[in-house]
C-alpha positions in Angstrom: 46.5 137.5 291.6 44.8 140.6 292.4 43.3 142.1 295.4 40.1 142.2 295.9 38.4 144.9 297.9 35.6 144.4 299.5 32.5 147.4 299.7 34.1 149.2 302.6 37.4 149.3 301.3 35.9 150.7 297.7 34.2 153.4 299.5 37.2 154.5 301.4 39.0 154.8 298.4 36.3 157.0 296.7 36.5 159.4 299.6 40.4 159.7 299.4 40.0 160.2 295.6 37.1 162.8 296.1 39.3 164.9 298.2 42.1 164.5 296.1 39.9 165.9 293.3 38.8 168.5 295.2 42.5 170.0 296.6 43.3 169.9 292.8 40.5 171.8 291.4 41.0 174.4 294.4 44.2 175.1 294.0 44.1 175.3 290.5 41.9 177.8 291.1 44.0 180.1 293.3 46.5 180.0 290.4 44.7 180.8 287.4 43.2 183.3 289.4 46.6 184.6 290.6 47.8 184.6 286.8 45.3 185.9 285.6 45.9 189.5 287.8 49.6 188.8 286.6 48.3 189.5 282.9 47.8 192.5 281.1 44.5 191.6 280.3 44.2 195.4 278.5 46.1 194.3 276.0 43.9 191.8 274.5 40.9 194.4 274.7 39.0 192.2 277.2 36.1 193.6 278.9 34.7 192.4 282.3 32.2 189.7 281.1 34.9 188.8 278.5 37.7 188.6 281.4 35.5 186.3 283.8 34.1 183.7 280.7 37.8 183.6 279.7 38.5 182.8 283.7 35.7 180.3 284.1 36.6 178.3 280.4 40.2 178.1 281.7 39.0 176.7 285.2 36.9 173.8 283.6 39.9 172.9 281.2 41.8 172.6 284.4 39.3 170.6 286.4 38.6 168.2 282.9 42.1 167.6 282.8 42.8 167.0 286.2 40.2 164.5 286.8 40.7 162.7 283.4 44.6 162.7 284.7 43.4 161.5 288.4 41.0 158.6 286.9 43.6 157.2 285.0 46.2 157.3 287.3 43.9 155.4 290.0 43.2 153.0 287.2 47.2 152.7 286.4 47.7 152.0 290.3 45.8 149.1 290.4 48.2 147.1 287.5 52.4 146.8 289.1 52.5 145.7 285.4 51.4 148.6 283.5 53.8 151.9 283.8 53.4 155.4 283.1 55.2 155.3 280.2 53.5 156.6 277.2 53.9 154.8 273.7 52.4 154.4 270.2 53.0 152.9 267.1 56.5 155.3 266.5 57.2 154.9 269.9 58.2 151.7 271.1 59.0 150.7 274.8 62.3 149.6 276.3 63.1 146.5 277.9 61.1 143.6 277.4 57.9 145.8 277.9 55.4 145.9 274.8 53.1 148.6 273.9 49.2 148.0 274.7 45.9 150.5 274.3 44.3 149.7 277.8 40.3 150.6 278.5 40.1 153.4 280.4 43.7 154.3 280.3 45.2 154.2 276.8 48.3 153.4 275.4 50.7 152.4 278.2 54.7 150.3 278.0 53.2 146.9 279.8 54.0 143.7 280.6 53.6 140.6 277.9 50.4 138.8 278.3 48.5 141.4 278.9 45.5 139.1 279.4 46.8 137.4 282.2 47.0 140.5 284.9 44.2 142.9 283.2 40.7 142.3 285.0 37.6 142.7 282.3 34.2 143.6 283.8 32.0 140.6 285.4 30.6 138.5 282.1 33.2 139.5 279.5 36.5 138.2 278.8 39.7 139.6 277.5 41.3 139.7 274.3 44.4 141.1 272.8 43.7 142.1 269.2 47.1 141.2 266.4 47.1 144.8 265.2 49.9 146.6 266.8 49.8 148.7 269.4 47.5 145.6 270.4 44.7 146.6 272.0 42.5 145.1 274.8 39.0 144.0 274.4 36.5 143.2 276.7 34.2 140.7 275.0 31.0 139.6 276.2 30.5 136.2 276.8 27.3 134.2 277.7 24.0 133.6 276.2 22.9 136.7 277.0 25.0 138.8 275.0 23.3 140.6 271.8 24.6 138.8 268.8 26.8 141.6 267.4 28.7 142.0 270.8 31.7 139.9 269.2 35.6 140.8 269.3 35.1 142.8 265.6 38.2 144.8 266.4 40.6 141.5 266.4 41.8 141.4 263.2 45.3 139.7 261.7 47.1 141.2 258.8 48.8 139.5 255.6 50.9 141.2 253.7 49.2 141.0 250.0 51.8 143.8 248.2 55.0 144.8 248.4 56.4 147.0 245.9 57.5 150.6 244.6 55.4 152.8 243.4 55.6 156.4 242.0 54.7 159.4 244.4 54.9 163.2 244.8 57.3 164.9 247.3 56.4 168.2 249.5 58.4 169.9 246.8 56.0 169.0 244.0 58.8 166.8 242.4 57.9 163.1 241.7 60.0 160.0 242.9 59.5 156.4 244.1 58.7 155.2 247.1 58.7 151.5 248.8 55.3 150.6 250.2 53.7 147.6 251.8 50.0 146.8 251.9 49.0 144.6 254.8 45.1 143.3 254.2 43.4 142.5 257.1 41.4 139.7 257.8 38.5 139.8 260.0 38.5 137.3 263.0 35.1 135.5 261.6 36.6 135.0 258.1 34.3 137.6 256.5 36.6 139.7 253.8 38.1 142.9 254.3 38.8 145.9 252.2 40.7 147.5 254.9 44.3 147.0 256.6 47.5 148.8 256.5 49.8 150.9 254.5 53.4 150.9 255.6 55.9 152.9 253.7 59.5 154.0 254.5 59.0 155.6 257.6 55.7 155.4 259.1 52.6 153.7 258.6 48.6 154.8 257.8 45.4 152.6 258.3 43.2 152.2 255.2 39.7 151.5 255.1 38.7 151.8 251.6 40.7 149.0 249.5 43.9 149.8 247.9 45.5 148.5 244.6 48.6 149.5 242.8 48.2 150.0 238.7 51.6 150.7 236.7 53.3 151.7 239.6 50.5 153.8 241.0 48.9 153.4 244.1 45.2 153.7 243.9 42.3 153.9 246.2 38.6 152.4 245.3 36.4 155.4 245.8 32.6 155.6 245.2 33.7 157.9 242.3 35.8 154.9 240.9 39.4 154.4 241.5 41.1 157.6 242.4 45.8 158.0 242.7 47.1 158.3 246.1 50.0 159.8 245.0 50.7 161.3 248.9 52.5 158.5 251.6 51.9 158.9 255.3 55.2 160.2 256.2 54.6 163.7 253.7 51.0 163.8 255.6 52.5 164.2 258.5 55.0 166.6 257.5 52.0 169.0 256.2 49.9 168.6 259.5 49.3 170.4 262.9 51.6 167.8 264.4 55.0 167.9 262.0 56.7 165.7 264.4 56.0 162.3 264.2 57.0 161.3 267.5 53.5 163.9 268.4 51.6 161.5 266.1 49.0 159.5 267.5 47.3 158.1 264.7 47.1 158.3 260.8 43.9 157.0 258.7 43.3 157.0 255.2 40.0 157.4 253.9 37.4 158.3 251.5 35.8 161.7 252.2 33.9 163.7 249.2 35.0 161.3 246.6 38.5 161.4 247.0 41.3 160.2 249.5 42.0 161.9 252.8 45.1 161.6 255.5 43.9 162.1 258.5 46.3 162.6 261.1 45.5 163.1 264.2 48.2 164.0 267.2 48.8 166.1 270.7 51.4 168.3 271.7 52.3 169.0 275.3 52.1 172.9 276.9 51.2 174.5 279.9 48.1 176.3 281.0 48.9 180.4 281.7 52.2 178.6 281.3 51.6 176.9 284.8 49.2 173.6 284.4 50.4 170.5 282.1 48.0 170.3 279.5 47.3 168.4 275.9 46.4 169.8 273.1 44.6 167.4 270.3 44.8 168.6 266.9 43.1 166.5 263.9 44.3 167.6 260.2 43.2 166.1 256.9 45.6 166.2 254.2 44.5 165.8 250.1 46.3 162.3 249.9 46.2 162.9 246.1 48.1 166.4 246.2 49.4 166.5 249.8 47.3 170.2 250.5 45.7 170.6 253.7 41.9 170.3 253.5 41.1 171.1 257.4 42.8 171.8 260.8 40.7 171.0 264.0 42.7 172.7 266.6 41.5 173.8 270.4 39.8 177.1 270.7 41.5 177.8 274.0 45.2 176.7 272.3 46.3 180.8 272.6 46.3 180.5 276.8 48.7 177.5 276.4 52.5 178.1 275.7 
């Protein structure tokens, strides 16, 4: 069971995480200051207004991270059962830990049952969805909650196909690959076009349906039924995020009248090559010819290294 504070308790620890919020943001600011005079800032043909805008951009990213990194440490501190480990659906955890999306914290390595040790707010209750990573829900229970406040999010999969089907290769050649189509279900019994497309390596979420025609894998578009001749894995490979292992999550979708991969993923770096930071990129891939359609990248990605 855990502790319950009571009102003083809670304030003292707002005070302690106040100050450690403030030493951060300080010192973080002597650095980028400091590294800043380091740089040749000449050589990017900076002037002064340029220089300090640069300086102040660089200070918020610093402060942003910090205190997102602070708030979910606090909230990490308060579970024994949850770890620091990070994890996803290509990264599993050791042990007999399993991999969970937490509110407010994210994807953690945890102990079973998450249910049992994770508190929901006052007037909701917890629920672990089947999808995996499972994720926790905080549903709303009691008469007074609005009538669409249901657990829409816990869903079960079935596996409705299983076969090979013919696709194209980064190299423009054609070949076969193994797929699986996992239809889910939604928790009120109301039909589904969505669910899961698992192939060889790695898997995608789909939300329009998908059917397979003469060994073709097709997706139901407004424009009619359009080839999806692109799996997850080769999506990746053309992204911002190569690596899998950076992957965070892949989606395939209908966007202008055709299906789109979009992967998104984060890649570590440092600051002025001094402060741990994330960089998020989001890239959409033609899932009918495997060409990149977009990149969504961070403007301030050229002062991390």
């Amino acid at each position: 069971m855990l502790k319950e504070f009571s009102a003083k308790e809670k304030f003292s620890r707002l005070v302690s995480f106040c100050k450690e919020l403030l030493y951060f943001t300080y010192s973080n600011l002597h650095f980028a200051k400091e590294e800043l005079k380091i740089i040749n800032i000449n050589n990017f043909n900076l002037n002064k207004k340029s220089t300090q805008l640069l300086l102040a951009a660089a200070i918020m990213t610093v402060f942003l991270t910090g205190t997102a990194n602070l708030v979910v440490a606090q909230e990490v501190n308060k579970y024994p059962q949850i770890t620091d480990q990070f994890c996803d659906a290509l990264n599993s955890c050791s042990g007999d830990l399993g991999c969970y999306g937490f509110p407010g914290i994210g994807l953690r390595c945890a102990k079973p049952n998450p249910c049992n040790y994770y508190r929901c707010p006052g007037g909701t209750q917890c629920t672990l969805t089947a999808s995996y990573p499972g994720k926790i829900i905080c549903s709303c229970i009691g008469s007074e909650c609005p009538v669409n406040s249901g657990n829409d999010d816990a869903v079960s999969f079935d596996l409705s196909t299983q076969t090979e089907v013919r696709v194209i290769k980064p190299d423009g050649q054609e070949g076969q690959q193994n797929i699986s189509l996992w239809q889910a279900g939604s928790k009120r019994g109301a039909p589904s076009k969505g669910g899961i497309l698992e192939s060889t390596n790695i898997s995608a979420e789909y939300v329009n349906e998908l059917i397979v025609k003469d060994r073709q894998l097709f997706m139901k578009t407004s424009a009619g039924e359009k080839v999806v001749n692109v799996m997850p894995e080769d999506a990746v490979s053309a992204s911002e995020t190569p690596n899998a292992d950076l992957v965070q999550k892949i989606e395939l979708k209908e966007e202008s009248e055709k299906p789109v991969y979009i992967v998104e993923g984060t890649k570590q770096a440092r600051l002025f090559s001094l402060f741990p930071v994330r960089l998020s990129f989001e890239t959409k891939v033609d899932a009918s010819t495997g060409k990149v359609i977009s990149a969504k990248k961070p403007w301030w990605r050229f002062l991390a290294f």
